[in-house]
C-alpha positions in Angstrom: 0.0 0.0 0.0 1.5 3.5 -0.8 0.3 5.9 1.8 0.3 9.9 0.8 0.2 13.3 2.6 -3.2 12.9 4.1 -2.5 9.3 5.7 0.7 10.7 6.9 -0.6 13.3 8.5 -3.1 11.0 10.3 -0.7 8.8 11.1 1.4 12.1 13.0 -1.9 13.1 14.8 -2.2 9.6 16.2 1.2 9.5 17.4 0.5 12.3 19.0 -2.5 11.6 20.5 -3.9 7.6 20.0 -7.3 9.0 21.7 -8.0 11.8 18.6 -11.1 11.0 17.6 -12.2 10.5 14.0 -14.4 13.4 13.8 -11.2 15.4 15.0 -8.9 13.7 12.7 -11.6 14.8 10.0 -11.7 18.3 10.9 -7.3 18.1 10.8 -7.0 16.6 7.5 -10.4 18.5 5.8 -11.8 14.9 4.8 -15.2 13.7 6.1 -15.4 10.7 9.3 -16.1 8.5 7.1 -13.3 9.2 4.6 -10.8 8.8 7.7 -12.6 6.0 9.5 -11.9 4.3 5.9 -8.1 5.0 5.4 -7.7 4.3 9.5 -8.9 0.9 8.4 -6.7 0.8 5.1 -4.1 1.5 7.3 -4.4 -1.4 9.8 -5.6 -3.7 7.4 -1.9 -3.1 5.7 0.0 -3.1 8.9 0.8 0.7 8.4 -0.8 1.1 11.8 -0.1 -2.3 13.9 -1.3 -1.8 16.8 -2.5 1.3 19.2 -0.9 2.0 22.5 -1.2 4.1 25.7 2.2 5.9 26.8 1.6 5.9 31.0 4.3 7.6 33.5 6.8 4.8 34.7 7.9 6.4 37.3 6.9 3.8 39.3 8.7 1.0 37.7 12.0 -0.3 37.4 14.1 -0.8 34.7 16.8 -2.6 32.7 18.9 -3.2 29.9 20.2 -7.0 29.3 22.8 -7.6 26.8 22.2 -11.1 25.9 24.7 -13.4 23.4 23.2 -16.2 21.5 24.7 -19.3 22.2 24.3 -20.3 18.5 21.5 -18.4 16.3 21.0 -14.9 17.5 17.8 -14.8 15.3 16.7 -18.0 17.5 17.3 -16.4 20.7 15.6 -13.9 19.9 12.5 -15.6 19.3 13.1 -17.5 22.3 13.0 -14.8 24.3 9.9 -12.5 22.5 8.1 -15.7 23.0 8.3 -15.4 27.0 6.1 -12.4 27.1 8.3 -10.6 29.3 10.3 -7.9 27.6 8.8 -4.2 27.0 11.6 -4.0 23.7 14.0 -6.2 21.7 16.6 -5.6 19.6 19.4 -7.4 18.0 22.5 -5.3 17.6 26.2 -5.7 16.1 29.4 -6.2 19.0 30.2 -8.1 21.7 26.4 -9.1 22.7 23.8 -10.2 19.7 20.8 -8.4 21.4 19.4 -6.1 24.0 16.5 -6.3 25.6 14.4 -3.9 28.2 12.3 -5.4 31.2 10.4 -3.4 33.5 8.2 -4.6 36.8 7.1 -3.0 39.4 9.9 -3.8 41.5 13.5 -5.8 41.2 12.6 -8.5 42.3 10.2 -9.0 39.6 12.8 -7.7 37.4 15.4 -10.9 38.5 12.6 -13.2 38.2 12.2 -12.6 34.2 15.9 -12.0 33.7 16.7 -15.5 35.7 14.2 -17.1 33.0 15.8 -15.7 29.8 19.0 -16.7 31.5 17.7 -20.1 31.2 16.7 -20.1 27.6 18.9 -22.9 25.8 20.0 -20.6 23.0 21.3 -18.3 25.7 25.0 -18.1 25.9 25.3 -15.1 28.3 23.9 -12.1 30.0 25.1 -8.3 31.4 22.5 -6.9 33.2 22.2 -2.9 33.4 19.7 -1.9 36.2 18.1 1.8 35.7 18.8 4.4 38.4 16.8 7.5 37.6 14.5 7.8 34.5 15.2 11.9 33.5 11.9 12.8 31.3 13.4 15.9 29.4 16.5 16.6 28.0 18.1 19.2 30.3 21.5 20.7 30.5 23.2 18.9 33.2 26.2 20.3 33.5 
């Protein structure tokens, strides 16, 4: 599907705000609710838009960053670990580790507990575990 200057702009207003409804998103892009309702649907149906989601304050939560090395196939472990349902992102990078992953929970113990069961995987080799200090919510000067 090749999207053009109205679904884009659509597509900014809901990053902006997933809420906006389509009578507002109308009104943004001069089209009428139906029109937008329609390419909304277009979009999703082509897995322009995959999913909708919430963006909540975590400063409640805990964080970290695990490097993790495949034991053999990153692409595998990977998988593996996507497949536990307990990492908030996932990446496979280039260097010394073959991915990344961030976990949050409400507190570290909860945090151990998922990193212990990736630890466990089969096609995991190793783990460095980064634990997050202090979340800063704006770029600021700090020095």
């Amino acid at each position: 599907m090749k999207i053009d200057d109205i679904d884009r702009k659509i597509i900014s207003l809901l990053k902006i705000n997933s809420r906006i409804s389509n009578v507002e998103l109308a009104k943004e892009v001069n089209l009428t609710e139906g029109a937008v309702r329609r390419r909304i649907e277009q979009l999703l149906n082509n897995k322009i838009i995959r999913n909708f989601t919430i963006d909540v304050d975590e400063h409640e939560e805990n964080f970290a960053v695990v490097m993790v090395k495949a034991k053999a196939e990153t692409k595998k472990m990977m998988h593996d670990i996507i497949s536990l349902n307990l990492v908030k992102e996932a990446y496979e990078i280039s260097g010394d580790y073959d991915g990344c992953i961030i976990i949050s929970a409400e507190n570290l113990e909860a945090i151990d507990t998922k990193i212990d069961k990736i630890r466990h995987l089969k096609s995991v080799k190793d783990t460095k575990t980064f634990i997050s200090l202090k979340k800063y919510s704006h770029f600021i000067h700090l020095i």
